[in-house]
KESEVEX-804540 format. One record per residue: residue number from 0; residue in one letter; x, y, z of N, C-alpha, C in turn. Coordinates in steps of 0.05 Angstrom, whole numbers, padded with zeros to 5 digits. Each point is the difference from the previous one (the first is absolute). Example, Ala and Ser with C-alpha at 12.3 -4.5 7.8 and 13.67 -1.06 7.14 Angstrom:
BEGIN
+-----+-----+--------+---------+--------+---------+----------+--------+--------+---------+--------+
:   n : res : n_east : n_north :   n_up : ca_east : ca_north :  ca_up : c_east : c_north :   c_up :
+-----+-----+--------+---------+--------+---------+----------+--------+--------+---------+--------+
:   0 :   a :  00264 :  -00114 :  00156 :  -00018 :    00024 :  00000 :  00018 :   00024 :  00000 :
:   1 :   s : -00007 :   00021 : -00014 :   00016 :    00024 :  00001 : -00015 :   00022 :  00014 :
+-----+-----+--------+---------+--------+---------+----------+--------+--------+---------+--------+
! end
This chain:
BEGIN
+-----+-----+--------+---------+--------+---------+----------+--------+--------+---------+--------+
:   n : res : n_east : n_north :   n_up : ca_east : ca_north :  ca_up : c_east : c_north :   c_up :
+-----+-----+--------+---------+--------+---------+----------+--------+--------+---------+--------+
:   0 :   x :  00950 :   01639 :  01655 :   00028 :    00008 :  00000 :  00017 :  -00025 : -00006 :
:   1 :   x :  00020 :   00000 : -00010 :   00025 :   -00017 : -00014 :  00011 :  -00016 :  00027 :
:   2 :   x :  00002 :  -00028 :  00001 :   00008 :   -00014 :  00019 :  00035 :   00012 : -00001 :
:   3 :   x :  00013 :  -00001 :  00025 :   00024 :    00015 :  00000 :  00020 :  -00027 :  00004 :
:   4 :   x :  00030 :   00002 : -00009 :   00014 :   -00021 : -00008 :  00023 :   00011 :  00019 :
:   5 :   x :  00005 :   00020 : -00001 :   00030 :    00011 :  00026 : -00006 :   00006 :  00031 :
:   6 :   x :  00013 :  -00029 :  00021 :  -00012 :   -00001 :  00018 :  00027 :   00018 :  00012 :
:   7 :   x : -00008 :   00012 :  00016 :   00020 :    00027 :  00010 :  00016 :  -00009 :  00023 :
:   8 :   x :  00021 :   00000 :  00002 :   00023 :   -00014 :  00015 :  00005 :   00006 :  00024 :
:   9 :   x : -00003 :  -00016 :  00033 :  -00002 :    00012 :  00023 : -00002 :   00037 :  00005 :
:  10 :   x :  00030 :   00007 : -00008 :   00013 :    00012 :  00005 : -00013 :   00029 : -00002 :
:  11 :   x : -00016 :   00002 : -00026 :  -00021 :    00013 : -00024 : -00023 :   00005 :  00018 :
:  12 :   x : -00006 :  -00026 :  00015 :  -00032 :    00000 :  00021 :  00003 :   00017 :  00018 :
:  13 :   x :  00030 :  -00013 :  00010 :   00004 :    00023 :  00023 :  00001 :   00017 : -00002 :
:  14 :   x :  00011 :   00020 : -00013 :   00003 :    00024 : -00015 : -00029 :   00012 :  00007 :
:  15 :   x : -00017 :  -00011 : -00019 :  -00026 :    00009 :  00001 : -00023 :  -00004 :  00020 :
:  16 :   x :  00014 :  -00015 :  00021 :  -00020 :    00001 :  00023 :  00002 :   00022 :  00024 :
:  17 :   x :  00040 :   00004 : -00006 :   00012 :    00022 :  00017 : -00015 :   00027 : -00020 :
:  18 :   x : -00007 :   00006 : -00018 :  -00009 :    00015 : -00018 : -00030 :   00016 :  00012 :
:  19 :   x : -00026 :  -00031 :  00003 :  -00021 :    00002 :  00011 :  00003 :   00011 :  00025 :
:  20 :   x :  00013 :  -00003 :  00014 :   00002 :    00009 :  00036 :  00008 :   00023 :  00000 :
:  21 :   x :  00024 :   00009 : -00011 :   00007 :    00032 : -00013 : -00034 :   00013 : -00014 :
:  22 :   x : -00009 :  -00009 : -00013 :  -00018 :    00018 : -00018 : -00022 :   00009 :  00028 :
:  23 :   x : -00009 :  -00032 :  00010 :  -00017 :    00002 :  00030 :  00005 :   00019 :  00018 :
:  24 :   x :  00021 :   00005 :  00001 :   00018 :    00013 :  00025 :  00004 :   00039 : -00011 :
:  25 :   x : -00010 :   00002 : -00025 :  -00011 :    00022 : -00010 :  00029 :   00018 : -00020 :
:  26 :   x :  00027 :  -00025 : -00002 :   00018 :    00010 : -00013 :  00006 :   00001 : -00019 :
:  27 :   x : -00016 :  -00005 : -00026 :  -00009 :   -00001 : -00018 :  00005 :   00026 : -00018 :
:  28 :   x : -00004 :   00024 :  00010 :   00007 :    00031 : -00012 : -00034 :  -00005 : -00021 :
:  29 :   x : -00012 :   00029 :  00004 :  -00022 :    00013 : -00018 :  00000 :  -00019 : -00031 :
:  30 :   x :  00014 :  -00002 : -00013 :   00011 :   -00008 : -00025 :  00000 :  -00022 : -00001 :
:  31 :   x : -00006 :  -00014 :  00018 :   00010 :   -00030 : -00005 : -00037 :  -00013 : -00017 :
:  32 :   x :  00000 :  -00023 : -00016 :  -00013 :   -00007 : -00021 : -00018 :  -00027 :  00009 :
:  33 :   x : -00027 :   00004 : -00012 :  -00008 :   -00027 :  00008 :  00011 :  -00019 : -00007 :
:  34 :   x :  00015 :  -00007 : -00026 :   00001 :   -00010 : -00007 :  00035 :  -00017 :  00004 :
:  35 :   x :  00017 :   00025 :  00017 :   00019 :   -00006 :  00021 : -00014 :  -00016 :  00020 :
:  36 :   x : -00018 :  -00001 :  00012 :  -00020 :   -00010 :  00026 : -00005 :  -00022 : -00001 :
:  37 :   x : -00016 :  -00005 : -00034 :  -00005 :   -00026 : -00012 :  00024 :  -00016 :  00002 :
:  38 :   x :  00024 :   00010 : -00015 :   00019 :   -00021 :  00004 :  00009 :  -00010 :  00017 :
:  39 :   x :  00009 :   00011 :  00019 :   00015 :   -00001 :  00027 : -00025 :  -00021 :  00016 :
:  40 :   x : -00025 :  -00001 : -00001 :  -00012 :   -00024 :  00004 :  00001 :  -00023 : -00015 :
:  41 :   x : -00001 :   00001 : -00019 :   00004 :   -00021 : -00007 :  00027 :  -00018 : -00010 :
:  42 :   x :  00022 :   00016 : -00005 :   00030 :   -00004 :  00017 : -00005 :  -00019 :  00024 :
:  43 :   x : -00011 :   00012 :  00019 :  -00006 :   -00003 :  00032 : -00007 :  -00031 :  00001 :
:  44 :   x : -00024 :   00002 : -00014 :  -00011 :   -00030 : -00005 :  00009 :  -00019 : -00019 :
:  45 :   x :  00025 :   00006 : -00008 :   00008 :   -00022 : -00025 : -00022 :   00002 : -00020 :
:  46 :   x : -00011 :   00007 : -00012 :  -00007 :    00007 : -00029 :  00006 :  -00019 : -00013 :
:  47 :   x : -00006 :  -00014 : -00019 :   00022 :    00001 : -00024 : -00014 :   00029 : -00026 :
:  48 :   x :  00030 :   00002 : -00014 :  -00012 :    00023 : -00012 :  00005 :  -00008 : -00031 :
:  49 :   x : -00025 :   00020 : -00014 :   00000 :   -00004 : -00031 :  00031 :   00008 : -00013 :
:  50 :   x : -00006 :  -00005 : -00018 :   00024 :    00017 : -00022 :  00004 :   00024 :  00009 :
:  51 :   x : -00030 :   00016 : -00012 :   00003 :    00029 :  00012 :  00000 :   00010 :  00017 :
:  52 :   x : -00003 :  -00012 :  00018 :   00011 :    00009 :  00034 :  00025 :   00008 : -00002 :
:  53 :   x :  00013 :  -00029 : -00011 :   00028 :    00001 :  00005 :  00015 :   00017 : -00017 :
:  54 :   x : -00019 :   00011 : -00024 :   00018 :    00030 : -00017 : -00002 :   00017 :  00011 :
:  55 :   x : -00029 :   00004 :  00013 :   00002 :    00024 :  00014 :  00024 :   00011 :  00028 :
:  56 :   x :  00002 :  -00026 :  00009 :   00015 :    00004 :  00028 :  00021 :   00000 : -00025 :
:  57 :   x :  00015 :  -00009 : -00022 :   00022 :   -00001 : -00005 : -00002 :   00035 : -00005 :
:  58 :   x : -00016 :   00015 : -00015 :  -00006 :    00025 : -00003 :  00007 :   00015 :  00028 :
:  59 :   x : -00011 :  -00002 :  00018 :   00003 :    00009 :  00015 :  00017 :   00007 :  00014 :
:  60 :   x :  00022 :  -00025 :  00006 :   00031 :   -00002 :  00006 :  00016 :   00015 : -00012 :
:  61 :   x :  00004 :   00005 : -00030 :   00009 :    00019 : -00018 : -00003 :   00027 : -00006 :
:  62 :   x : -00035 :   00005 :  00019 :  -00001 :    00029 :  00003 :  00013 :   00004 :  00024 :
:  63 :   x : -00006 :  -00013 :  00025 :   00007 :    00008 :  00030 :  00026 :  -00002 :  00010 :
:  64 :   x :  00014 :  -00008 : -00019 :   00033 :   -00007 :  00020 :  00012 :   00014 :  00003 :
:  65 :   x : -00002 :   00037 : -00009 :   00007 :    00008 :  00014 : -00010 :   00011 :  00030 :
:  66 :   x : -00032 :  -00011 :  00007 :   00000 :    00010 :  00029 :  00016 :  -00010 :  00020 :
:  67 :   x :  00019 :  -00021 : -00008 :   00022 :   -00013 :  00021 :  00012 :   00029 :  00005 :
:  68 :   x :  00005 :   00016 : -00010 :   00019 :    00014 :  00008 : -00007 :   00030 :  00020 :
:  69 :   x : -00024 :  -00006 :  00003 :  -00012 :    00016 :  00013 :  00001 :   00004 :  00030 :
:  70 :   x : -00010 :   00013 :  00022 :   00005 :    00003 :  00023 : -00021 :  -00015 :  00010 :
:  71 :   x :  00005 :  -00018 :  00025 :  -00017 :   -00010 :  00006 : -00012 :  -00036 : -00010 :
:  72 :   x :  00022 :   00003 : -00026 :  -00005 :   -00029 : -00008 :  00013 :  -00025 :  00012 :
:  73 :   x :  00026 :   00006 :  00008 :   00015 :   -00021 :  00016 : -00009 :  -00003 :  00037 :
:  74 :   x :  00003 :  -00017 :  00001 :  -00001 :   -00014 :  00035 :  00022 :   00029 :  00012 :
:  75 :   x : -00014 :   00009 :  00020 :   00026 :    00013 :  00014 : -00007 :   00030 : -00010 :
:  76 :   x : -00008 :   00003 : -00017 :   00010 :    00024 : -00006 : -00030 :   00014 :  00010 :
:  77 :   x :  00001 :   00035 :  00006 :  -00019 :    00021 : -00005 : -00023 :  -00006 : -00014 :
:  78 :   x : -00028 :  -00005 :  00009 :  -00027 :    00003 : -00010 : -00006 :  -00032 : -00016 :
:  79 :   x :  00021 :  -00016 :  00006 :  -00011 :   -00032 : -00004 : -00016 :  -00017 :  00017 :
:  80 :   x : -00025 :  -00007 : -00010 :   00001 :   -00001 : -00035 : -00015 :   00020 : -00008 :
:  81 :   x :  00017 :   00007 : -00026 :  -00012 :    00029 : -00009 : -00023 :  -00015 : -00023 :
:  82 :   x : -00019 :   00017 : -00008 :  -00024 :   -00011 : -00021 :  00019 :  -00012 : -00026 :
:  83 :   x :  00020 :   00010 :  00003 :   00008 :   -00020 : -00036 :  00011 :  -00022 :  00008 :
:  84 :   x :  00011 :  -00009 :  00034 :  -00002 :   -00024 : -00001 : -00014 :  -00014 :  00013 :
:  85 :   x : -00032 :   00004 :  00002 :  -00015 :   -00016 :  00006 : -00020 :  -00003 : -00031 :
:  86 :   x :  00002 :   00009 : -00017 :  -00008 :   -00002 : -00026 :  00022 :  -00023 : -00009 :
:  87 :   x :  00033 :   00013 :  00000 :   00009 :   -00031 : -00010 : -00007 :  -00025 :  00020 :
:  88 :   x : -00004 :   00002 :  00016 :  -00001 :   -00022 :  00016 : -00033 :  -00014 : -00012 :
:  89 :   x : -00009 :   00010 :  00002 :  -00026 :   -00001 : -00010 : -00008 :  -00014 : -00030 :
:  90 :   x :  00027 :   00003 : -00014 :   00007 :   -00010 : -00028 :  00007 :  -00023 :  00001 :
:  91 :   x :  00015 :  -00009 :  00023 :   00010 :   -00020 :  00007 :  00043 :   00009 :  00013 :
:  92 :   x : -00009 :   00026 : -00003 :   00028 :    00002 :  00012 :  00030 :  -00013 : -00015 :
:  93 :   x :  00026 :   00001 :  00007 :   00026 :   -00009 : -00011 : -00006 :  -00022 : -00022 :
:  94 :   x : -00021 :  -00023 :  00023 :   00001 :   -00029 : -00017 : -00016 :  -00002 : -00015 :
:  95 :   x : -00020 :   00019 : -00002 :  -00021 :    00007 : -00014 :  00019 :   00006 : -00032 :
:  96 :   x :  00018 :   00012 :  00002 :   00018 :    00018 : -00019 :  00005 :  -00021 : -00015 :
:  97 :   x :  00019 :  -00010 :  00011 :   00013 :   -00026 : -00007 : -00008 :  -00027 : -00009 :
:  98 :   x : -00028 :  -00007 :  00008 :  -00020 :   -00021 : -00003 : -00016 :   00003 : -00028 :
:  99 :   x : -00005 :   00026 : -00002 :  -00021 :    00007 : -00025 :  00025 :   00004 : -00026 :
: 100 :   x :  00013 :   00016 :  00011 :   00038 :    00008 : -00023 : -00001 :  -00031 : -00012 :
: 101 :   x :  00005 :  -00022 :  00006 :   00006 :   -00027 : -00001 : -00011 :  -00018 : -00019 :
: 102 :   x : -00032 :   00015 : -00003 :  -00030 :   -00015 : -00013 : -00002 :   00017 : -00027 :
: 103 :   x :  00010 :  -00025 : -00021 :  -00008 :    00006 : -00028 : -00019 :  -00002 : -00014 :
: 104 :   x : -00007 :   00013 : -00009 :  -00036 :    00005 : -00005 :  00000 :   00001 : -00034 :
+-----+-----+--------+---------+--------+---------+----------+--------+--------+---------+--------+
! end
């Protein structure tokens, strides 16, 4: 595998460690992806990630933003955290968004 060059920014880790403990903790929803699982560990662990990591999570951000708007995705609210936000979280969450958005490829 491709040595990885984008080292993922506190904020990103955290994201994805609060992610791992949600998935552990079985709140994850049926649907949720190995490959959601995969990331959110290694998020967790500071990674650094390839190029294509970082398209994919950029891919990913661009499909999922609308699960913000969903029930359950904010602090506070009914059935949080709901499975679409322990998948974003798992992506790397807000800073995740914003960290990968940033990286010109």
């Amino acid at each position: 595998m491709a040595e990885g060059r984008h080292q993922p920014p506190k904020g990103v880790q955290e994201n994805g460690a609060r992610a791992v403990r949600w998935i552990e903790e079985g709140k994850a929803g049926r649907n949720f992806t190995d490959v959601g699982d995969h990331r959110a560990h290694q998020l967790a662990a500071g990674e650094k990630l390839t190029d294509e990591q970082v398209k994919k999570m950029q891919a990913y951000f661009k499909r999922h933003s609308v699960d913000k708007d969903a029930d359950g995705f904010k602090h506070g609210t009914d059935g949080f955290p709901s499975p679409g936000r322990v998948a974003w979280d798992a992506w790397g969450g807000d800073e995740g968004e914003r960290w990968v958005g940033g990286i010109e490829l």
